[in-house]
C-alpha positions as CSV (number, residue, x, y, z in Angstrom):
1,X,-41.7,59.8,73.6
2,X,-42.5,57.6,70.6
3,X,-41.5,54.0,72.5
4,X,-44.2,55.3,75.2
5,X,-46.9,56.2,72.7
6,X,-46.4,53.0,71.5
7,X,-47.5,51.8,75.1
8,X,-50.1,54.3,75.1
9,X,-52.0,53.7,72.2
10,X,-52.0,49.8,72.8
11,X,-53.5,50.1,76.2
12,X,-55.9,53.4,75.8
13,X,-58.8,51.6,74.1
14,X,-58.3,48.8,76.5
15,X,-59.4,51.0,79.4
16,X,-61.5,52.8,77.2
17,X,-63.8,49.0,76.3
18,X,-63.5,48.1,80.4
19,X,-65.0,52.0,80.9
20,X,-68.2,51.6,78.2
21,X,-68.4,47.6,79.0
22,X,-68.6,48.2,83.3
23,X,-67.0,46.4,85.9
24,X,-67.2,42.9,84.5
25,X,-64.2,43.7,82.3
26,X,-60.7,42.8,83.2
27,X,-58.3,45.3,82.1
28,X,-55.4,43.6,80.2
29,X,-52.2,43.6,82.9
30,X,-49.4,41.2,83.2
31,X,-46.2,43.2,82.2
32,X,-45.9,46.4,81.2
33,X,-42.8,47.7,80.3
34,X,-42.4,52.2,79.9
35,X,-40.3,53.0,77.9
36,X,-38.6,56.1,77.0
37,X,-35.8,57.2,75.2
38,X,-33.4,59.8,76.3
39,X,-31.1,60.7,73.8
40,X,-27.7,59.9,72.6
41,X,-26.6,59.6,68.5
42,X,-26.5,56.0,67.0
43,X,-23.0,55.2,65.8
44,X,-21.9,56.3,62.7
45,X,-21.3,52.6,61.0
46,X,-24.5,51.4,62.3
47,X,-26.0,49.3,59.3
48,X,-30.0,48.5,58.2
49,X,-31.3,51.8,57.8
50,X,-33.7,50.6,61.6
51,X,-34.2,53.0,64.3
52,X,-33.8,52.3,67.9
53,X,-36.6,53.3,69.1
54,X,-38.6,51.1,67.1
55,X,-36.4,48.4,67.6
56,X,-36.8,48.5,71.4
57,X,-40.5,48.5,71.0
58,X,-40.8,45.5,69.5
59,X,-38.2,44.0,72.0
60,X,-40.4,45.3,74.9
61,X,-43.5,44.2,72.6
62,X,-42.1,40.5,73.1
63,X,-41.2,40.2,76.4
64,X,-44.4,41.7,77.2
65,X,-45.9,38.7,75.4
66,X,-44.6,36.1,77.6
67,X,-45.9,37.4,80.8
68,X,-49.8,38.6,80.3
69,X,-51.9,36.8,83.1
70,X,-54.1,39.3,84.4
71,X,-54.1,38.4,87.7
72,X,-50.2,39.6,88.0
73,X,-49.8,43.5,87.3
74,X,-45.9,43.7,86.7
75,X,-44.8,47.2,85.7
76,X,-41.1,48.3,84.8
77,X,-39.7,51.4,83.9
78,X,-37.2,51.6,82.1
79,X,-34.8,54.6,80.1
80,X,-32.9,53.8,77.2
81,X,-30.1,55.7,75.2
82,X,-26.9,55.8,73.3
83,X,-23.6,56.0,75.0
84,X,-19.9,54.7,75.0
85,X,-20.0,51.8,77.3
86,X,-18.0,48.4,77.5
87,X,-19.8,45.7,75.0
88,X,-22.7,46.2,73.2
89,X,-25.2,47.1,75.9
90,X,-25.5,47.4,79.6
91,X,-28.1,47.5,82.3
92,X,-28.2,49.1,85.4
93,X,-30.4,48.7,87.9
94,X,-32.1,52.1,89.9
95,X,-35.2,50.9,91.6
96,X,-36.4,47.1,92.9
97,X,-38.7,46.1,95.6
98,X,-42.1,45.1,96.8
99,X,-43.7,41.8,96.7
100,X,-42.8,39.8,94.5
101,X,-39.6,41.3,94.9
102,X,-39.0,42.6,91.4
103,X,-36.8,45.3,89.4
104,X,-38.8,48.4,89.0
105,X,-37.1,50.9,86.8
106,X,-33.6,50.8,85.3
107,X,-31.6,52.3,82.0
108,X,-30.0,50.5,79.4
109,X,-27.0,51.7,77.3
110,X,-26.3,50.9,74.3
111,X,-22.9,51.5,72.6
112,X,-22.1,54.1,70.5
113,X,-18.2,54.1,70.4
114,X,-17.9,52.1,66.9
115,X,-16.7,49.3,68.5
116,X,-20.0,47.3,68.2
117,X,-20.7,46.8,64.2
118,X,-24.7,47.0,64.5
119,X,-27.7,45.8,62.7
120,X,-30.5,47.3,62.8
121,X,-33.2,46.3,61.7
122,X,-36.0,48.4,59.7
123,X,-38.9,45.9,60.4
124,X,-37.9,44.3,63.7
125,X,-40.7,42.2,63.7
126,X,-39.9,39.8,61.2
127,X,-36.5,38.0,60.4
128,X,-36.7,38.3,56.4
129,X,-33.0,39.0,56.9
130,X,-32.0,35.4,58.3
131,X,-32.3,32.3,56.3
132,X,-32.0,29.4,58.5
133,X,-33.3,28.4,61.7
134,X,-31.9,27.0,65.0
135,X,-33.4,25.3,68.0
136,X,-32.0,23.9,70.5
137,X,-33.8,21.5,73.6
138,X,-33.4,19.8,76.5
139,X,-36.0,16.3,77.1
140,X,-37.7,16.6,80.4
141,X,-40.4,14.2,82.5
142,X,-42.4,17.3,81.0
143,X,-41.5,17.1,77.4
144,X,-39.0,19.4,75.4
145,X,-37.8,22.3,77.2
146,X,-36.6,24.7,74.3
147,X,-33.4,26.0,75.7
148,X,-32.4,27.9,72.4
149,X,-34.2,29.8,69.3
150,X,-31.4,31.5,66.9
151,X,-31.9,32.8,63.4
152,X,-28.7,32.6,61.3
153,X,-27.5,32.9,57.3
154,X,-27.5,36.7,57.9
155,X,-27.9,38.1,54.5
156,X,-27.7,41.9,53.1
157,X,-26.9,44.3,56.1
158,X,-27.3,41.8,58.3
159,X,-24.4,39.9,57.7
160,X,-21.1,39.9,59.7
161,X,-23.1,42.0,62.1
162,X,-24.1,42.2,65.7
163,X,-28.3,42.2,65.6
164,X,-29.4,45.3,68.1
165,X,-33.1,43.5,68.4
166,X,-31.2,40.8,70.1
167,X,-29.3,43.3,71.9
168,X,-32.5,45.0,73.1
169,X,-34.1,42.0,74.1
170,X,-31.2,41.1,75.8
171,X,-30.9,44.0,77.8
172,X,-34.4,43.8,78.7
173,X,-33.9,40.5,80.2
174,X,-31.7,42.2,82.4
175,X,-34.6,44.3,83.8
176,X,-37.3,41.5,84.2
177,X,-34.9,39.7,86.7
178,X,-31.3,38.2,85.6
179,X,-29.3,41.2,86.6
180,X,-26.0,41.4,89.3
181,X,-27.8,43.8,91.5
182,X,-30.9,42.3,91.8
183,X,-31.6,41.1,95.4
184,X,-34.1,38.7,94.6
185,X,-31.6,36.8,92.3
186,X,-29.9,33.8,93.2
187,X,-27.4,31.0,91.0
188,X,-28.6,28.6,90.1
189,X,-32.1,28.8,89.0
190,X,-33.8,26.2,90.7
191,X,-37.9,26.3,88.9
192,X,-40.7,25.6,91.5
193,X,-44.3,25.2,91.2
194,X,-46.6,26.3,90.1
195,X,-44.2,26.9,87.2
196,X,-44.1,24.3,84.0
197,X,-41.2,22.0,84.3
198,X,-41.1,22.4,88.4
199,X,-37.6,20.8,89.6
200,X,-35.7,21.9,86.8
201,X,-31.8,23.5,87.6
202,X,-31.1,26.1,85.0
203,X,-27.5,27.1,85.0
204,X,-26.8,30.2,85.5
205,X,-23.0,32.7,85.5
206,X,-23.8,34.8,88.7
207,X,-27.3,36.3,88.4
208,X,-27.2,37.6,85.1
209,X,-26.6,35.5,82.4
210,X,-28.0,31.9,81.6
211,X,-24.6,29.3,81.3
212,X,-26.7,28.1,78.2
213,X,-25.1,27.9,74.7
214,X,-27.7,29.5,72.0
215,X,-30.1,31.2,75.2
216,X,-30.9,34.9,74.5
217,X,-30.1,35.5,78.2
218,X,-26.7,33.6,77.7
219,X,-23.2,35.1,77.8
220,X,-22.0,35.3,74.0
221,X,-24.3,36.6,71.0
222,X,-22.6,35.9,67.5
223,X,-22.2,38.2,64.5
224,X,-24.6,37.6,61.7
225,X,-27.3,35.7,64.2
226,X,-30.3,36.9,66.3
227,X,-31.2,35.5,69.1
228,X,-34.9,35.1,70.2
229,X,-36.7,34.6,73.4
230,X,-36.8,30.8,74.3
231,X,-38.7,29.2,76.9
232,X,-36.2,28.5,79.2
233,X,-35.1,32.1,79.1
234,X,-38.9,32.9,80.0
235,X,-38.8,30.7,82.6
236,X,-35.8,31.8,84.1
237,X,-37.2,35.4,84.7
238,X,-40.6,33.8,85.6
239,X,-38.5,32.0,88.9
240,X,-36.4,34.9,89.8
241,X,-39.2,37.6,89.7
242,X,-41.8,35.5,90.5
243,X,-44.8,35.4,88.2
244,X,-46.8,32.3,88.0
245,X,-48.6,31.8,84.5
246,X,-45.5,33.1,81.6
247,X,-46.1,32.4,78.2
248,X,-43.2,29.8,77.2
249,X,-43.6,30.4,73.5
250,X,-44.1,34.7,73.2
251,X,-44.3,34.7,69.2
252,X,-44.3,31.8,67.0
253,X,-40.9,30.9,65.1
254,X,-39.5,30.1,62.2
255,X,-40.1,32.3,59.8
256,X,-40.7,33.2,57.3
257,X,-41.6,29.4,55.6
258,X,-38.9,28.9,53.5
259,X,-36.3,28.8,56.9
260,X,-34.1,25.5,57.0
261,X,-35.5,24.1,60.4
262,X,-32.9,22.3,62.3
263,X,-33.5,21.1,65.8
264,X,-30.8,19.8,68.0
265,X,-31.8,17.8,71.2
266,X,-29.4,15.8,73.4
267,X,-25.5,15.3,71.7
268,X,-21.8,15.1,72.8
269,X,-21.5,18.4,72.9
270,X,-23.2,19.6,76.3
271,X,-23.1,22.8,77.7
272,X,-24.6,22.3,80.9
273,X,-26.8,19.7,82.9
274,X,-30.3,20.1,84.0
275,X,-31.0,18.6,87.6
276,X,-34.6,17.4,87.6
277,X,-35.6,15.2,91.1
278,X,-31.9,14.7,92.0
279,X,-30.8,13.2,88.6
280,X,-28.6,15.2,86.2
281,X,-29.4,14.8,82.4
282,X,-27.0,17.0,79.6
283,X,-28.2,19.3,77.4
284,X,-26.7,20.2,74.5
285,X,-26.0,23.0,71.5
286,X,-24.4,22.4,68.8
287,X,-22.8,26.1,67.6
288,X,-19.6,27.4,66.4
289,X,-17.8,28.0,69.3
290,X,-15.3,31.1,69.5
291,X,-14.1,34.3,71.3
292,X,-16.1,36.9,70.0
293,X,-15.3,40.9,71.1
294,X,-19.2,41.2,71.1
295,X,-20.2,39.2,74.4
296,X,-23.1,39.8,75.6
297,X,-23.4,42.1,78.8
């Protein structure tokens, strides 16, 4: 299938240099993520003019950016398709295990009912569509710990729609670890070494969604914004399925130059606490706040 060509074709001369160079080369690992699409029609009031099978490639392309130490092969599987489900996407679980413990294989949904009004986005790797950026952080003995990265000001197609690149990347968070049926999960997130910011409570609804205003992984995506991979959403999946070396920062944000860059650290408005050696600090987000029908699932 085209998303596993995509794989394919990145990897091939890899093993190809490690086969003429001998021995000494390290083939690239970290994660991998197959995937393959199995069918299903996009709804007919989907907007952009994208296609989800590149949109999912770049949303696998990023997560498999945070985690690349070589040291840790981490493979999922995963099968993706239209369908009519409840909310915009869903994840289901059909194969975890071995140590780490870690989700092996799963299928996402995404919704094709006409209830979700879709974006999608022709060139998925860049935001030309967005005109201001949002970033939101927590202070820590460590430093910053960038709890929130949205793009908003949706313009053209975009706007007044629900972004499917956030939705994929969403769904694939899902698969590396936050999900309901993962054994290995547990609420809260407690980080421990030898992971960056070690101590650190990240707050969590069950053991699938961050209880972080703004966080990819959280519970509520808005309309008209995308949502990228932060570090504490990185870090969260890091914990849970146990990989040691992530990659906090997977692509480099804003863009493109001419983004209004606003970033919001500690105000009255906190969504949750961080516990970091038995003291509670408050993080905060400032965002419009309301009951969308397009939660994230």
């Amino acid at each position: 299938m085209k998303s596993l060509n995509r794989h394919l074709i990145r990897v091939l001369p890899i093993v190809a240099a490690a086969a003429l160079l001998g021995p000494s080369v390290e083939v690239q690992a970290g994660l991998i993520i197959h995937a393959t699409f199995v069918g299903g029609d996009a709804p007919s009031d989907m907007a952009g003019g994208g296609d989800l099978i590149d949109i999912f490639d770049a949303a696998a392309s990023f997560w498999e950016a945070a985690f690349t130490d070589p040291k840790d092969h981490w493979v999922v599987n995963i099968q993706y398709q239209w369908g009519p489900v409840n909310g915009n996407g869903q994840f289901r679980t059909t194969g975890q295990g071995g140590d780490p413990h870690r989700i092996e294989s799963g299928t996402i949904t995404f919704d094709n009912s006409g209830r979700t009004p879709f974006f999608a986005d022709p060139t998925p790797r860049d935001n030309s569509e967005y005109t201001q950026y949002t970033q939101g952080h927590f202070d820590t003995p460590e430093g910053p710990l960038i709890i929130s990265r949205v793009y908003s000001g949706a313009t053209g197609d975009a706007a007044g729609r629900v972004d499917l690149l956030s939705i994929a990347e969403h769904e694939l968070g899902h698969a590396l670890g936050l999900s309901l049926d993962n054994t290995g999960a547990s609420s809260p997130i407690i980080v421990t070494a030898p992971l960056p910011f070690a101590g650190v409570m990240i707050p969590s609804v069950g053991t699938d969604h961050l209880d972080i205003v703004g966080a990819l992984m959280g519970l509520i995506q808005l309309p008209g914004d995308r949502y990228l991979i932060s570090p504490v959403d990185v870090l969260a999946e890091a914990q849970i399925s146990q990989f040691g070396d992530p990659n906090l920062n997977p692509y480099s944000v804003p863009e493109p130059d001419s983004l209004a860059l606003l970033s919001i650290g500690l105000v009255a408005l906190a969504a949750w606490r961080v516990f970091r050696y038995g003291r509670s600090r408050p993080v905060a987000w400032v965002s419009s706040m309301f009951n969308s029908p397009w939660g994230a699932s």
